[in-house]
N, C-alpha and C positions, 0 to 999 in steps of 0.2 A: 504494500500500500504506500504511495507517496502521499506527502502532505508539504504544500511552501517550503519546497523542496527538500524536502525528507526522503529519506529511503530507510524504509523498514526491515530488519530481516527479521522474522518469527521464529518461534519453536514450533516443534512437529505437529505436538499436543496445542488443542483448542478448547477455550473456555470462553461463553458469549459475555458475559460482565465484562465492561472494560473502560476504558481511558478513553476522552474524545481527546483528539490532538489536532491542535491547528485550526479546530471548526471544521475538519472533510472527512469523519469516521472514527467510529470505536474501536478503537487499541484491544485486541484479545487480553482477557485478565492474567492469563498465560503468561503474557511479556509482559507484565509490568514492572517487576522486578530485575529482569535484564537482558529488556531491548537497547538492540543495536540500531543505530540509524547513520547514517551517510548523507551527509550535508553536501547540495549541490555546490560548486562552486560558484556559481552568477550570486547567492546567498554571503559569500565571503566580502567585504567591504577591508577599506584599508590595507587592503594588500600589499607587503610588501617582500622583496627578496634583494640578499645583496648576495653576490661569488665573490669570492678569496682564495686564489691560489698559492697555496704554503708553497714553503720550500720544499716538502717530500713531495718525492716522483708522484704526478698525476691525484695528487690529495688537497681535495678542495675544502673550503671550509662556508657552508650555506647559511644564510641566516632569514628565517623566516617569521614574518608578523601578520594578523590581519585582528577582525574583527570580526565571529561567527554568527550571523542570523539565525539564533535557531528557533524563536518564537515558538516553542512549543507551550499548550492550555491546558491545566491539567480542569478537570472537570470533579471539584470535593466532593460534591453530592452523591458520586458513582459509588464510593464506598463508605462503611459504617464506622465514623470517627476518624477517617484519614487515613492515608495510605502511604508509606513510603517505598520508594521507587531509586535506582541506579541505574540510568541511562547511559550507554558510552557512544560518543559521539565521533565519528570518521571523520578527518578531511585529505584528502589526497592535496599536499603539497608541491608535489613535481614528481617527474619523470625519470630517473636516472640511469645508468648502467652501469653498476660497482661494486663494494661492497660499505656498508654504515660502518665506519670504525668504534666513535662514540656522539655522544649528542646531551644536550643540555637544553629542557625546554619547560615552561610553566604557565597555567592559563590561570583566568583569574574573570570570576562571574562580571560582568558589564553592567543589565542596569534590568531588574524586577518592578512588575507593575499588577494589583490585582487586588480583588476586594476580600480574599483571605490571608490568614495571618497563617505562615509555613514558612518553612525554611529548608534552603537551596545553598550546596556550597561544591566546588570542586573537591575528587577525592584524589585523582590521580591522573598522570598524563604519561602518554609512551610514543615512541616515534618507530617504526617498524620500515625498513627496505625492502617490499617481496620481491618474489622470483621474477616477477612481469614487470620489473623496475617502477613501481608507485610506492612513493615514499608517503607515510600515511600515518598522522599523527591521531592517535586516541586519545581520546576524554573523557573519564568516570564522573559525572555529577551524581549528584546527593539531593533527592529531590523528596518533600513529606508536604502535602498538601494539610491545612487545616480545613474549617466549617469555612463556607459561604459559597461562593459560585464558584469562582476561576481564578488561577493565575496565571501571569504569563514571563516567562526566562525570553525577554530580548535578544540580549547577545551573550557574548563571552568573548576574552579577548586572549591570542596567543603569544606566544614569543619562543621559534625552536634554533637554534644552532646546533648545527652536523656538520660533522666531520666525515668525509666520503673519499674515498679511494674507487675514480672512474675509473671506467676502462680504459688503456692506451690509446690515442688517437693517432690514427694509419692511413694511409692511401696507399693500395697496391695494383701491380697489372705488367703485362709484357712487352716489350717494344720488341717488335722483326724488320727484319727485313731481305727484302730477296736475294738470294743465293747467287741468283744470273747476274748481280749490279755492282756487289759488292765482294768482298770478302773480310774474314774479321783479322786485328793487326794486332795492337796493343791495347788492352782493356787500363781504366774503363769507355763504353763508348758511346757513354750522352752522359748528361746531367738531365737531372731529375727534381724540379722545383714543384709544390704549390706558390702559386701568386693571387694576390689580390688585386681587381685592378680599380685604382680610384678617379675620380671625374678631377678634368685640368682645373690648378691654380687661377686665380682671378688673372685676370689679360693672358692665357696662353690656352690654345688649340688642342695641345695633345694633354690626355692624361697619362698619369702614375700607375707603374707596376710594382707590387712591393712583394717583396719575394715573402712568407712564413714561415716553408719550412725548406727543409732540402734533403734529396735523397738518395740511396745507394744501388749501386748495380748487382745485382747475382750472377752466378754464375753463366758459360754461353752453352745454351743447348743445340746442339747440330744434327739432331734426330728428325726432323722434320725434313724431307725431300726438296723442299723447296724453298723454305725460311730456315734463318739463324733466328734464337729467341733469347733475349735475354731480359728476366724478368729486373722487377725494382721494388720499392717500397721506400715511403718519404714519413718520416716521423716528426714531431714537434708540437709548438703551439698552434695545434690546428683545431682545438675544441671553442663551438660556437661561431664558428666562422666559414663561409662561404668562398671557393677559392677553386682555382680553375690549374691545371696539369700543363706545365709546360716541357718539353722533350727535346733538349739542343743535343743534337749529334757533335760529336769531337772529330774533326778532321782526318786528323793524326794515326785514329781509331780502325783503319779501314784501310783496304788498298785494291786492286783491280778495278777499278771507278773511273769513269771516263773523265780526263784532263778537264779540269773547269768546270766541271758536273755543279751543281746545285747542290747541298745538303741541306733537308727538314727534315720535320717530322711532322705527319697528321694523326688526329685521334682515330682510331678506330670503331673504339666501343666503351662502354659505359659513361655517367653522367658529365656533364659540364653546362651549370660552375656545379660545384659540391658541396652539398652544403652539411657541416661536422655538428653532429647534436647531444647532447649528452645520453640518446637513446640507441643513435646510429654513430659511434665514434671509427669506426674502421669501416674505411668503402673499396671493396675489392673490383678488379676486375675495369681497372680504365685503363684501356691498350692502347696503344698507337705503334704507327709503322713508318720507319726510316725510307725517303726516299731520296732519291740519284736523278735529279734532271739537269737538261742540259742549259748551261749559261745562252742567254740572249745576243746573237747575234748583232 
C-alpha cells in the first residue's frame, strides 16, 4: 500500500484492526509494531551531498543531509488506551559500487503537530550498502499515540557521513590494425588518453582538450590472420566525469608503411564520450583501429 509516498512492506499474517496512515487506508494491526516503509525520494526536501576524495586509493568520503517528509497520522481512537508502534523508515541515499568501510550518521525528529498528547522520538539509525549498490539509511522511530483524534510526524531530519571504497575506475578495448599496411617495430605503439574537451576561452575559436587520464599498452597479439591487436586500459581520475578515447599511433612503432603514409587512428566500437558513474566505473570494450593512408599530393 503507498500512502504520500510511503511504501509499505507487510507481514504475511493479516489482522483487519489497524492504523489509518496518511488519510489513504488502514494499516493491518499486524504491522503496527514493525512496519517498514520506504520514503519516496521527490518527499526528501533539503537535500544535500558533498564527495571527498581521501588520500586512500579510490576511498571516498560522502556526506549526506536532507529533510524527510514523512507525514504519517496515527488514528488514537483505533485502539483501546493507545498504542505504541516502531516504525523504520528507508531512504535510498545514492547509488554506488564498492564497499561501506565505516559511517557516522544521526536523525533527529523535525516538527509534531496534532490534537493528542503522545510521544515520538528517534531510537536508532543504520546506513547499509547492498549488493545492487543503494546505499540506504534506516530509521527506528518510537511512536505511542494518546486519547483524541490524530497526530501527525512532519519531518525528521538526517545527517550520514560514509566512508566508501569504489570501485576502480577503467577504460579498456583493443587497437588493430592490418597486417597488409603495417608491421609491428618497437613497442609501445600508441598512447592511450581519456580527454575532456572544453568550449574556447573568451575571444578565441578553438576549444580545450584536457587530457585525465593516460594509459598503457598490452601485450601484441599476432593470432588473428589479418590484424595485429594490441589491447590497453587507461586508469585515473576518471570517476564522475565524461570523456572521450583518444589513440595516437607512434611513428617509430611500425615499419613496412608506405613513405609518407598518414598515421591515425579511428574508433571502432563502443561509447563516445563516456560517461564514468559511480554505478558504471569501468567501461570495457572501446576499440579502435590504426590506419596507413596516403599523404596528399
Amino acid at each position: 500500500m503507498a500512502a504520500a509516498g510511503l511504501w509499505f512492506v507487510q507481514p504475511a499474517h493479516q489482522h483487519y484492526r489497524g492504523r489509518l496512515v496518511a488519510g489513504r487506508g488502514l494499516l493491518p494491526r499486524s504491522e503496527i509494531d514493525d512496519m517498514t516503509l520506504w520514503l519516496d525520494d521527490k518527499y526528501i526536501s533539503s537535500k544535500q551531498k558533498v564527495s571527498v576524495l581521501t588520500a586512500e586509493p579510490n576511498t571516498w568520503l560522502f556526506i549526506y543531509s536532507g529533510l524527510a517528509g514523512i507525514q504519517e497520522q496515527d488514528e488514537a481512537g483505533v485502539f483501546t488506551g493507545g498504542h505504541a508502534s516502531n516504525p523504520t523508515i528507508n531512504i535510498k541515499l545514492d547509488s554506488l559500487a564498492g564497499e561501506l568501510l565505516e559511517y557516522a550518521s544521526t536523525s533527529s525528529l523535525a516538527d509534531i503537530s496534532g490534537s493528542a498528547v503522545g510521544q515520538w522520538a528517534t531510537l536508532s539509525d543504520s546506513l547499509a550498502l547492498h549488493d545492487n549498490g543503494d546505499l540506504v539509511l534506516s530509521t527506528e522511530l518510537r511512536v505511542f499515540t494518546g486519547g483524541g483524534d490524530y497526530e501527525v510526524l512532519g519531518h525528521y531530519s538526517y545527517y550520514v557521513s560514509a566512508k566508501v571504497r569504489l570501485e576502480a575506475a577503467w577504460i579498456s578495448g583493443t587497437v588493430r590494425w592490418s597486417k597488409a599496411l603495417a608491421q609491428p617495430a618497437n613497442p609501445p605503439f600508441f598512447t592511450a588518453s581519456a580527454v575532456t574537451h572544453l568550449p574556447p576561452p573568451p575571444g578565441s575559436l578553438a576549444g580545450i582538450t584536457q587530457t585525465e587520464a593516460t594509459g598503457t599498452n598490452g601485450g601484441l597479439d599476432s593470432s588473428d590472420p589479418n590484424y595485429y591487436r594490441v589491447p590497453y586500459t587507461i586508469t585515473g581520475a576518471l570517476l564522475g566525469k565524461t570523456v572521450s578515447v583518444e589513440i595516437d599511433p607512434i611513428r617509430t612503432a611500425f615499419s613496412g608503411f608506405a613513405m609518407g603514409a598518414l598515421i591515425g587512428a579511428k574508433q571502432i566500437n563502443g561509447p563516445d564520450p563516456i560517461a564514468i558513474g559511480n554505478l558504471n566505473p569501468q567501461v570495457t570494450g572501446v576499440d579502435f583501429e590504426i590506419t596507413f593512408g596516403q599523404a596528399p599530393r
